[in-house]
C-alpha positions in Angstrom: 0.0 0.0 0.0 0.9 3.4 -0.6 0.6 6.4 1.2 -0.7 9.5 -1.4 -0.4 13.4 -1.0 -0.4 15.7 -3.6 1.5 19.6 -3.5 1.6 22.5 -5.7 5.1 23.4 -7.5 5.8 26.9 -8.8 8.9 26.4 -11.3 8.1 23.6 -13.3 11.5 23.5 -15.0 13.6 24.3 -11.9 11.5 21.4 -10.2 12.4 19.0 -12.6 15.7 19.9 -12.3 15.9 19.5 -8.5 14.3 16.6 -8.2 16.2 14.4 -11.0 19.7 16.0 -8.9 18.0 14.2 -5.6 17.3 10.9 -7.2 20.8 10.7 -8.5 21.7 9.8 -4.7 19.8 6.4 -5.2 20.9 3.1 -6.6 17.7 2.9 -8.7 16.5 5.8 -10.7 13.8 5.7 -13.7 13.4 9.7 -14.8 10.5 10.0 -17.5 9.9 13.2 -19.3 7.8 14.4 -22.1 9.2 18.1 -22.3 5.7 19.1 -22.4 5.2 17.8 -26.1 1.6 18.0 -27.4 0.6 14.1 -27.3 -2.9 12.7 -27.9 -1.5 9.9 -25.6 -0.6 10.9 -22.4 -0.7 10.8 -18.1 2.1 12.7 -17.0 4.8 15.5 -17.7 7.0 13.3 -16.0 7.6 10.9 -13.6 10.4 9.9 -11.5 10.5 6.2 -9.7 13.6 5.8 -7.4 14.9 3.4 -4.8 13.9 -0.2 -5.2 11.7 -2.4 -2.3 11.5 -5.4 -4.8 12.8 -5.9 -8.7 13.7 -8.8 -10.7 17.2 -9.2 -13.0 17.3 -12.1 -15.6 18.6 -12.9 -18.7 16.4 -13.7 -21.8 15.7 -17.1 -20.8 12.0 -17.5 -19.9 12.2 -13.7 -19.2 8.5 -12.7 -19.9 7.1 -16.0 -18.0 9.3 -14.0 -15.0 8.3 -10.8 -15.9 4.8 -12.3 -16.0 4.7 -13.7 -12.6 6.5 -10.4 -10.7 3.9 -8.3 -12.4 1.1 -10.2 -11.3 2.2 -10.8 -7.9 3.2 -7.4 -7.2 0.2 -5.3 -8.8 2.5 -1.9 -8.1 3.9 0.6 -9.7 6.9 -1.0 -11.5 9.6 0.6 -13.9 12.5 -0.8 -15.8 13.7 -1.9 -19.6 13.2 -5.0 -21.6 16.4 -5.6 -23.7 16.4 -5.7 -27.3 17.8 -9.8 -26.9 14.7 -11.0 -25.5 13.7 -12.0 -28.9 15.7 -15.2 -28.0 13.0 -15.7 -25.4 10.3 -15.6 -28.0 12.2 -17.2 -30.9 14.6 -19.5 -32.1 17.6 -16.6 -31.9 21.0 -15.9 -30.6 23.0 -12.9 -30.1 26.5 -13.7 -30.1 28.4 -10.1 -31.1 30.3 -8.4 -29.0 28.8 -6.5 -25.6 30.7 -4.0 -24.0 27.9 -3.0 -21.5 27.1 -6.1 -20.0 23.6 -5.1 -18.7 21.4 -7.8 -17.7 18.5 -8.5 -20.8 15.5 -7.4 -18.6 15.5 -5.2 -15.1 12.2 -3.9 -13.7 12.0 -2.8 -9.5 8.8 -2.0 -7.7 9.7 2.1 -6.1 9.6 2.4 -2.5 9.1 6.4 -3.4 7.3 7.7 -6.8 6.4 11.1 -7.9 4.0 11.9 -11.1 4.0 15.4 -11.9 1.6 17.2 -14.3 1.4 20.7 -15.3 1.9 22.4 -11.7 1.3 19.7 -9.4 3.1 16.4 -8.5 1.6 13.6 -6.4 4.0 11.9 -3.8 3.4 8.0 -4.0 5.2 6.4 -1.3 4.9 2.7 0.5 3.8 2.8 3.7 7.2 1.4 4.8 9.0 5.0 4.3 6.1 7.4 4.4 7.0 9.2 7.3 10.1 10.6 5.1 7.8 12.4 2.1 8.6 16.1 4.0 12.1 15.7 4.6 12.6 14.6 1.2 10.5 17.6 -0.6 12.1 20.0 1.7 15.7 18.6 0.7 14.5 18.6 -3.2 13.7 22.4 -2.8 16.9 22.9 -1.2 19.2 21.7 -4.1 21.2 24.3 -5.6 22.5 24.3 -9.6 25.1 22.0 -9.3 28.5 22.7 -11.1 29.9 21.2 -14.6 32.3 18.1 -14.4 35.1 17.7 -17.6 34.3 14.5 -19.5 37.0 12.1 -21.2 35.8 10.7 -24.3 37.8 9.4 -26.7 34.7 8.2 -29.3 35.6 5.3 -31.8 33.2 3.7 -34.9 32.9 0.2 -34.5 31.8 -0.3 -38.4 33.9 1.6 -40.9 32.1 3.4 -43.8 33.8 1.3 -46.1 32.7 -1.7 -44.2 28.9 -0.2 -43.7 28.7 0.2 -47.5 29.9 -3.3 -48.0 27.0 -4.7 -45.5 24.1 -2.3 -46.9 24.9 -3.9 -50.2 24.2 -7.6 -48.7 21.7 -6.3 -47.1 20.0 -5.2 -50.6 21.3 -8.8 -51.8 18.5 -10.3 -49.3 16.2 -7.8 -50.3 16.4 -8.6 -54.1 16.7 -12.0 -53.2 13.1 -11.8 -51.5 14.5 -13.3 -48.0 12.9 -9.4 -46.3 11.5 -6.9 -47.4 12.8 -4.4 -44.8 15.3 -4.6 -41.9 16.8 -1.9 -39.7 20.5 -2.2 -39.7 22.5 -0.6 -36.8 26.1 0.5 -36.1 27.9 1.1 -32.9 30.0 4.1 -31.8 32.1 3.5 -28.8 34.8 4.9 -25.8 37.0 2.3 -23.5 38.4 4.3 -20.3 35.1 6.4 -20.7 34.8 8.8 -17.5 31.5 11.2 -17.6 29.1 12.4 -15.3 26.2 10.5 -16.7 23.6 12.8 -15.7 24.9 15.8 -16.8 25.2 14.5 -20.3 21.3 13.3 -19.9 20.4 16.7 -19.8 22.5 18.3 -22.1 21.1 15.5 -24.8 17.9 16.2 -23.2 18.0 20.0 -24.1 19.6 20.1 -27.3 16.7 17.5 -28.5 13.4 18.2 -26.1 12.0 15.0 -27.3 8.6 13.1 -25.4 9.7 9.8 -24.4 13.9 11.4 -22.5 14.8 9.4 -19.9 17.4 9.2 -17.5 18.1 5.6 -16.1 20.4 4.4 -13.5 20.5 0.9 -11.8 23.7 1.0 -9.8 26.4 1.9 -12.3 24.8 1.3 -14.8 23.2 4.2 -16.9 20.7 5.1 -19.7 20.7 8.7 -21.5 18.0 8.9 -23.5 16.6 11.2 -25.6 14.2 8.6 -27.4 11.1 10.4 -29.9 9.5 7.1 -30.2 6.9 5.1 -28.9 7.0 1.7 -28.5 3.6 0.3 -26.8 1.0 2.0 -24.4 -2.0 0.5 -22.8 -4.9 2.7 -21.5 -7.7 0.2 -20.1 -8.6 -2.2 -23.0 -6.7 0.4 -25.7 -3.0 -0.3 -27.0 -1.7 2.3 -28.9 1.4 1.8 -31.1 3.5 4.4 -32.6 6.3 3.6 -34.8 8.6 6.2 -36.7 10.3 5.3 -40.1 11.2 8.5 -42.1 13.7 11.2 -41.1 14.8 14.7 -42.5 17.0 17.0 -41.3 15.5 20.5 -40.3 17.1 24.4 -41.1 17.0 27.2 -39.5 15.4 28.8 -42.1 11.8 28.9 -41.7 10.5 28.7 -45.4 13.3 25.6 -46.4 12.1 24.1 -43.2 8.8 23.7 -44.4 10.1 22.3 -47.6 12.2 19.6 -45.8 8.8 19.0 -44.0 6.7 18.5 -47.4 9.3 16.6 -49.0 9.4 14.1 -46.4 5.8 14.0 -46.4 5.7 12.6 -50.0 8.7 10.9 -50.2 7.8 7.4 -51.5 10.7 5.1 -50.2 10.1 6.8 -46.8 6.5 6.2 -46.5 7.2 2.2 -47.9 9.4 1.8 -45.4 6.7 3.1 -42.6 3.5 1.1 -44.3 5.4 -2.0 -44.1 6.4 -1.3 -40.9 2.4 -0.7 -40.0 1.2 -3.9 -41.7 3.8 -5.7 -39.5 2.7 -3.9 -35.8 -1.1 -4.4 -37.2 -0.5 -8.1 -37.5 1.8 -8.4 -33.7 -1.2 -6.1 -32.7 -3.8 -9.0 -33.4 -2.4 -11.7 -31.8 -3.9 -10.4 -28.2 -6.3 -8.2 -30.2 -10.3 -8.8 -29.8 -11.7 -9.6 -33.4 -11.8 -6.9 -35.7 -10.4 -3.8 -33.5 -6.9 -3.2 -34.9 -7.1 0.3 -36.4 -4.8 2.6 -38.2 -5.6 6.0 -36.4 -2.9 8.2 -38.6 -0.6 7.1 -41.4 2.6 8.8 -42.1 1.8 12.0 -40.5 4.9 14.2 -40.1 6.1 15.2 -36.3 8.5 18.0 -36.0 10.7 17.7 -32.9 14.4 20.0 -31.9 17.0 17.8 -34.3 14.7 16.6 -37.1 11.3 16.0 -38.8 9.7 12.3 -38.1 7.0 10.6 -40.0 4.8 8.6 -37.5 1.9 6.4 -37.7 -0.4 5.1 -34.9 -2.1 2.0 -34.3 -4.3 0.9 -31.9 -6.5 -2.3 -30.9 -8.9 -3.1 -28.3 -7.6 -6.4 -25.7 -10.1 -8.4 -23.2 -10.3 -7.2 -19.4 -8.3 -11.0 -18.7 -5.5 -10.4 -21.5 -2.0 -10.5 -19.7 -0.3 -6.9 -20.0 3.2 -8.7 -20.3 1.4 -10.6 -22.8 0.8 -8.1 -25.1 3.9 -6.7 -24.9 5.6 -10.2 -25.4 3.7 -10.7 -28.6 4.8 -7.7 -30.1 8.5 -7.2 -29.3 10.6 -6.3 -30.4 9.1 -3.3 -31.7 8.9 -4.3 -35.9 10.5 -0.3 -36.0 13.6 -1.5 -35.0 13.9 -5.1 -36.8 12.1 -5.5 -40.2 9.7 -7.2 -42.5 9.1 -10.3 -42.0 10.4 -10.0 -38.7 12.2 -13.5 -38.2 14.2 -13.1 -41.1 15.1 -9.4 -40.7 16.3 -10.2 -36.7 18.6 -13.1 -38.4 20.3 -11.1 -41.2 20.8 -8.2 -38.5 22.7 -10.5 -36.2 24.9 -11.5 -39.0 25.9 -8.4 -40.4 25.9 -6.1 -37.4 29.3 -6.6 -35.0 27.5 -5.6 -31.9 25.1 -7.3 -29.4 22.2 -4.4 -29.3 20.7 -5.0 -25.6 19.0 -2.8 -24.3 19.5 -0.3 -27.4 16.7 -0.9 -29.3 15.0 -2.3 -26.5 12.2 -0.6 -24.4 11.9 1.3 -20.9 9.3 2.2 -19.6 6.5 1.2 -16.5 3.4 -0.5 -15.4 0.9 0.5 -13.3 -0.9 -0.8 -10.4 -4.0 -1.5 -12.5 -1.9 -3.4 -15.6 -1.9 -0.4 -17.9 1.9 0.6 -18.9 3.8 2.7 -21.2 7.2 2.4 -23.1 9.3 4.0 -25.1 11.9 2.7 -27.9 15.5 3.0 -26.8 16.9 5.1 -29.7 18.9 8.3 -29.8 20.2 7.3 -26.8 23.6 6.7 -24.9 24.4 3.9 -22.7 27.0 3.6 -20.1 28.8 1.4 -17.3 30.7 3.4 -15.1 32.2 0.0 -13.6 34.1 -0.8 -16.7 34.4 2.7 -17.8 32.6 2.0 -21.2 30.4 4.2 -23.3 27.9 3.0 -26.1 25.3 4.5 -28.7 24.3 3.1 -31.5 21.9 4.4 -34.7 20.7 2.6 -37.4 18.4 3.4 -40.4 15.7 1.0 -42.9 17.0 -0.4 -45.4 14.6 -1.1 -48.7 14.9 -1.9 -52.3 14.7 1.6 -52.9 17.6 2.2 -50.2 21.2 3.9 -51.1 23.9 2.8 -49.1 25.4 6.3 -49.4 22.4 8.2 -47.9 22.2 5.6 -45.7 24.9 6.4 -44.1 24.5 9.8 -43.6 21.4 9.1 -42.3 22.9 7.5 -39.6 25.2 10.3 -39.3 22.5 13.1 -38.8 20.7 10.7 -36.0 24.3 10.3 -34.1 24.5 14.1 -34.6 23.1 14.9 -31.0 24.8 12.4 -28.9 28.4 13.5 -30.5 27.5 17.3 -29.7 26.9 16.5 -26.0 30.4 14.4 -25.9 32.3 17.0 -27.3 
């Protein structure tokens, strides 16, 4: 049980800002925040989840049947990530490239002390075990200061060459032609050894520079998340799921009228909105596996989002799921998230694994929460840096679709322009 109280904040920004600076003190942190972008979908501004009473840590072997039984046995607030390699729980896979990171496939933790904010209020959600701390701790959150800069040393590498990426978008397009996919996302790694930054000052440096609606800050001991995610991976509202893939990107300019232009292109670019169509058939079909009959629905195709770094073209999809349908279900039969793999999905998660030189965990992977009543939300992990400060090493990763239609060249620089953020913040 929980004990509830609710209290007015004036600064909204400084708040955050405070309150993410007092988590930091705590072995377990999940920091959600939506920078106030207009959503059709949404509960909270953001949400921070620290300091864990009960979680669960487990590689991909039987992961959701764990997940499963935690979730149902605990019927709390819970908050962690699902790994992108849990798709050898699901299906005959393996992932056998190199990690650097060494994070566990799946981590969630039920909060001993929660706080939901929206617009100027934030309700205090503690267990009844720590309660009687809720005024000591706001008073200390009002109390925190701006807190000073700390040098980072970063020496960033690229894992695949250009040379070498070319040379593996062009057997990718072998497959393609071949008619073993139609579509598959193909990522690359960029990398530091002897990595030391101050994790959550980067988080909000990425955070600013890009503003998007699903940032998040993670920590589970020393390991660390820095996200700065756009994307959407699966929400559930009572009987609703809503899922929200993005294929098609475009640069933006400064210069309103060209903006626009980049804007319209995308908009009727036709490899762009292939890539995204396929990528709808394959969520409408996960959709219907815990779907009731008939209630998978495309609510917008290809519509254009405009965010800090780049224009986005997003559809949604939604379906209706029986009162007795497992939450963890839902999400089992849909991940990963067909965004970040390909058409047909099998095959696409195979010839990934082969050409890409690095094991993806918990990029391209989802974080996110559930709530007490089974309803949850999650985002995709992209745009995002990953870091353990144990063995000093520092990860991100970006990837683009590859099509028929694809170039290898543009490709590449598409990758490029989505890495763009996380080099500004490590320089």
């Amino acid at each position: 049980m929980r004990t509830v109280i609710t209290k007015d904040i004036s600064r909204f920004s400084d708040f955050k800002n405070q309150l993410l600076h007092w988590a930091n003190q705590h072995r377990e942190v999940v920091f959600l925040d939506s920078n106030s972008y207009h959503q059709k979908y949404s509960s909270y501004d953001a949400v921070l989840a620290v300091d864990a009473f009960t979680s669960i840590k487990t590689d991909y072997e039987n992961a959701f049947q764990d997940l499963y039984q935690y979730q149902s046995q605990m019927k709390d607030w819970l908050f962690g990530y699902l790994s992108y390699d849990l798709k050898n729980d699901t299906e005959v896979l393996h992932s056998n490239n190199f990690d650097g990171l060494e994070f566990p496939d799946l981590f969630f933790f039920q909060p001993k002390k929660l706080f939901l904010i929206k617009e100027n209020q934030v309700e205090i959600q503690y267990l009844r075990m720590c309660d009687d701390e809720i005024e000591a701790d706001f008073v200390e959150i009002l109390s925190i200061a701006s807190i000073k800069n700390h040098p980072s040393i970063i020496n960033i590498q690229q894992r695949i060459s250009k040379e070498n990426y070319l040379s593996k978008v062009s057997k990718m397009l072998e497959h393609i032609h071949r008619g073993d996919i139609y579509e598959a996302n193909f990522c690359m790694e960029f990398f530091a050894e002897n990595a030391e930054i101050e994790p959550l000052e980067i988080y909000q440096k990425l955070n600013a520079i890009s503003e998007p609606p699903f940032a998040l800050y993670f920590k589970n001991n020393f390991q660390y998340l820095l996200s700065a995610s756009p994307e959407r991976y699966l929400r559930k509202e009572g009987n609703k799921v809503i899922s929200q893939p993005i294929k098609g990107t475009a640069k933006r300019s400064l210069d309103l009228e060209q903006d626009e232009q980049l804007k319209s292109d995308l908009a009727q670019n036709e490899k762009e909105r292939s890539e995204n169509i396929m990528i709808v058939d394959l969520v409408r079909n996960d959709l219907s596996h815990t779907a009731t009959k008939g209630s998978v629905q495309v609510e917008e195709l290809c519509q254009i989002y405009t965010f800090k770094q780049v224009h986005q073209m997003i559809s949604t999809i939604v379906s209706e799921v029986e009162n007795t349908t497992s939450p963890v279900e839902i999400i089992r039969t849909t991940f990963p998230m067909g965004s970040m793999t390909g058409a047909p999905k099998i095959s696409a998660m195979q010839i990934i694994e082969e050409l890409e030189e690095t094991k993806r965990g918990l990029y391209s992977g989802a974080v996110g929460y559930f709530t007490p009543t089974g309803d949850f939300d999650f985002n995709v992990v992209i745009r995002s840096i990953l870091y353990n400060s144990k063995n000093q090493y520092l990860s991100f990763s970006v990837g683009s679709a590859i099509t028929s239609q694809a170039i290898p060249e543009m490709e590449y620089e598409e990758c490029l322009l989505k890495a763009k953020a996380m080099f500004e913040v490590l320089s």
